[in-house]
Backbone bond lengths (Angstrom), bond angles and torsions (degrees), N, CA, C in turn:
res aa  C-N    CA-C-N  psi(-1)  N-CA   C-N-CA  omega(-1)  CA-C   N-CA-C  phi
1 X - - - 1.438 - - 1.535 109.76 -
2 X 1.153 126.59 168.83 1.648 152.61 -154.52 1.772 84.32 -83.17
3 X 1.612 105.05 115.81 1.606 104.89 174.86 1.607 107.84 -89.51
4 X 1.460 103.16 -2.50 1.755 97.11 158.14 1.596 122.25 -58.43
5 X 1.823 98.48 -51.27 1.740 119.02 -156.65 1.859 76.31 -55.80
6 X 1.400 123.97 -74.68 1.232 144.99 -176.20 1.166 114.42 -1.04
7 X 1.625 116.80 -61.36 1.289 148.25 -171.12 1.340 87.75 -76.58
8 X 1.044 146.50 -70.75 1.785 141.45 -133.73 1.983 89.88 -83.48
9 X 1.602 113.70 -31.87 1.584 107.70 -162.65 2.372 80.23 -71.68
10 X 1.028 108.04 -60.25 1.589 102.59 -164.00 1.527 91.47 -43.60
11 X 1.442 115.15 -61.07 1.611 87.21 -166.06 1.592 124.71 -52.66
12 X 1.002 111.06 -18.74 1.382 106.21 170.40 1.475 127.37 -68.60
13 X 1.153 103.92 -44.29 1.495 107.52 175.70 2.040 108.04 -69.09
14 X 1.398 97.91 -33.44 1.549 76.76 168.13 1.409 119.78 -97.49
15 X 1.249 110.83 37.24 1.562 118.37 171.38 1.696 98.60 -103.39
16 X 1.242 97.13 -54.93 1.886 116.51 166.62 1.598 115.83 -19.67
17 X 1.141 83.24 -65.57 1.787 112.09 -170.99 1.526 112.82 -92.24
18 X 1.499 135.85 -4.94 1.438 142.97 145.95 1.505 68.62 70.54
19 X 1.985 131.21 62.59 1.353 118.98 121.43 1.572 116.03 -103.53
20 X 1.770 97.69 122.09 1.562 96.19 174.85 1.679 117.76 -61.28
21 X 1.030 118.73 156.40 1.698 134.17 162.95 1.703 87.37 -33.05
22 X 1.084 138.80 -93.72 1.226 132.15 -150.33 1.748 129.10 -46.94
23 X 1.690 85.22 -30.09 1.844 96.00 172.21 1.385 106.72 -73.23
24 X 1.528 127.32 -28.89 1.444 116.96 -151.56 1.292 89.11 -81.22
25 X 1.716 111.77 -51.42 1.993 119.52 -171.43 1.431 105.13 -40.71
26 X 1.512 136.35 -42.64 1.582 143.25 -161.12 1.497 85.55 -94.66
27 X 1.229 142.03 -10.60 1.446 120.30 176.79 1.238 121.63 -106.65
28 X 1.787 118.32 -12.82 1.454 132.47 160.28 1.463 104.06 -117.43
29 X 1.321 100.84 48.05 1.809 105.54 150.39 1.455 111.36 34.93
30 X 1.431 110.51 55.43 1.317 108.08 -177.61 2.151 110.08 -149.58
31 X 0.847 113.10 177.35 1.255 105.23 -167.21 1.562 98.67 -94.13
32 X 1.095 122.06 168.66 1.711 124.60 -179.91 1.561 113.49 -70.67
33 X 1.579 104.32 -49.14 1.426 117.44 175.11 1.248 97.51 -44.45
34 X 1.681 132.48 -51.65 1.516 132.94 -126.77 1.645 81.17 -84.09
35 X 1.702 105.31 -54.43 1.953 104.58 -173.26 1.591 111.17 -37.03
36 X 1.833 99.47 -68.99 1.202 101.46 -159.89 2.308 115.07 -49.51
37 X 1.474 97.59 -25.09 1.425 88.57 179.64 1.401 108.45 -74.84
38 X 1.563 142.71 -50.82 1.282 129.66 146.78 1.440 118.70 -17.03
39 X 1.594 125.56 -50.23 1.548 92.63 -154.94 1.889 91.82 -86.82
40 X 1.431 120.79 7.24 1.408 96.44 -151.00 1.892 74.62 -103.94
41 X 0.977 131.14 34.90 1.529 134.73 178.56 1.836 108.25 81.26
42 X 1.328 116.47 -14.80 2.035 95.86 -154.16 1.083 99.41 -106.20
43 X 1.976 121.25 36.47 1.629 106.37 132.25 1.616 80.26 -158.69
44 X 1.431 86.78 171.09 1.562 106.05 -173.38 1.803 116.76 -102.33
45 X 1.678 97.85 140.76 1.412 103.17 175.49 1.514 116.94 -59.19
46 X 1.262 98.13 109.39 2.369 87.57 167.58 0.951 114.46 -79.12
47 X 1.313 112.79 173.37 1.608 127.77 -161.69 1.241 105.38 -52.08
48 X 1.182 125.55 -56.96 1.651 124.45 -168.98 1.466 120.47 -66.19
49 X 1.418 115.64 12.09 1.524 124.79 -153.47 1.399 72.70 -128.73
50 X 1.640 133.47 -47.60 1.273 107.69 -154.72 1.646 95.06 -88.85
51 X 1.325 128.12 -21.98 1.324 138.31 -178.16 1.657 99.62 -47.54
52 X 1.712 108.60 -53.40 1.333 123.01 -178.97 1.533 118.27 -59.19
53 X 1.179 110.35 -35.64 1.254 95.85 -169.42 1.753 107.06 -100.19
54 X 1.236 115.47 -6.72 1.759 110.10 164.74 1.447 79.85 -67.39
55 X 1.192 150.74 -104.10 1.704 148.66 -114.31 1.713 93.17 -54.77
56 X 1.131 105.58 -53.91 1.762 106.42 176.64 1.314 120.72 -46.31
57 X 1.237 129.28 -64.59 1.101 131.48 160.73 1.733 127.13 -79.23
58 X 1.214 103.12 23.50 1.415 102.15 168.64 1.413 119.77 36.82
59 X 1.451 107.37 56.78 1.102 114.60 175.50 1.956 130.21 -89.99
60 X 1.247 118.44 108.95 1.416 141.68 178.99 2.432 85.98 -24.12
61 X 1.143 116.59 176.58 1.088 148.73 135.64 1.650 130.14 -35.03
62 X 1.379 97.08 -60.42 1.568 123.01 173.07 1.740 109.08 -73.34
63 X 1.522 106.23 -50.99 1.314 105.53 -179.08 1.278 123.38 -58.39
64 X 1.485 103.58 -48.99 1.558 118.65 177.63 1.710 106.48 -43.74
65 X 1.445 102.75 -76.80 1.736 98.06 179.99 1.607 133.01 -51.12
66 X 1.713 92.63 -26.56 1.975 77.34 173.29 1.385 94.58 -81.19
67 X 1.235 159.09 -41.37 1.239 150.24 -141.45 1.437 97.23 -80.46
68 X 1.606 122.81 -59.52 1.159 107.65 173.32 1.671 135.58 -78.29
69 X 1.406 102.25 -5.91 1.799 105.77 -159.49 1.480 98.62 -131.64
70 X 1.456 123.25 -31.20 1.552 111.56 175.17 1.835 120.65 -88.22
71 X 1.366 108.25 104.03 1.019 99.74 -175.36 1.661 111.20 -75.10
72 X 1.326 136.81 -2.97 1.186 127.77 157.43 1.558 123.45 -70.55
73 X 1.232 124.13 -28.68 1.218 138.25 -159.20 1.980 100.82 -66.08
74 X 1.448 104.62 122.61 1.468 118.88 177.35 1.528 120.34 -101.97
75 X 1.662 105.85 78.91 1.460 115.46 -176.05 1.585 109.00 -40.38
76 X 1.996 97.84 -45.14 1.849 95.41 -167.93 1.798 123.93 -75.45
77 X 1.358 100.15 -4.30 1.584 118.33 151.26 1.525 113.11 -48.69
78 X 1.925 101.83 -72.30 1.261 101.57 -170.14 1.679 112.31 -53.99
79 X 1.149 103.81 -43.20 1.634 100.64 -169.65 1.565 125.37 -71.62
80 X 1.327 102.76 -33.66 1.595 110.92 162.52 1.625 115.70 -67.15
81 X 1.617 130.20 -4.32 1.215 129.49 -167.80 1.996 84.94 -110.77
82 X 1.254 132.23 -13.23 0.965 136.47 -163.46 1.324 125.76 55.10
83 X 1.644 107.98 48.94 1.557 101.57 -162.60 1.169 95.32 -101.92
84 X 1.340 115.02 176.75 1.808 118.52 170.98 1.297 121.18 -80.91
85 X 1.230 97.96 113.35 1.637 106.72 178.06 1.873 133.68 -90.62
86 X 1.526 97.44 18.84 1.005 99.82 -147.32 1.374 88.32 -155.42
């Protein structure tokens, strides 16, 4: 899937969850530079990053796969409808 869409669904959830860019980089062991180029699409999350960030965001089964695998799926729907995403 599109490591832009990818990037724009995390920023949302850490907009959701009031985690800045700097807490998430120190919480997936990664440098800030390294996040911000992931979330802005021009490199891709690896497995252990995406492993990391379902446990972080407590992500359901369902959540996990549309966020990472449905490219139709409209996280900022769910969150503006205030449903549970999680």
């Amino acid at each position: 899937m599109d490591s832009k869409i990818i990037g724009d669904r995390i920023k949302l959830l850490m907009n959701n969850n009031k985690i800045p860019v700097t807490k998430l980089a120190n919480m997936l062991n990664m440098s800030y530079k390294t996040l911000v180029r992931k979330l802005n699409g021009e490199s891709e999350f690896c497995n252990t990053d995406i492993l990391k960030l379902q446990k972080i965001f407590d992500m359901n089964l369902e959540l996990f796969s549309n966020i990472f695998f449905n490219s139709n799926f409209d996280l900022k729907e769910k969150l503006d409808n205030k449903e549970r995403i999680s």
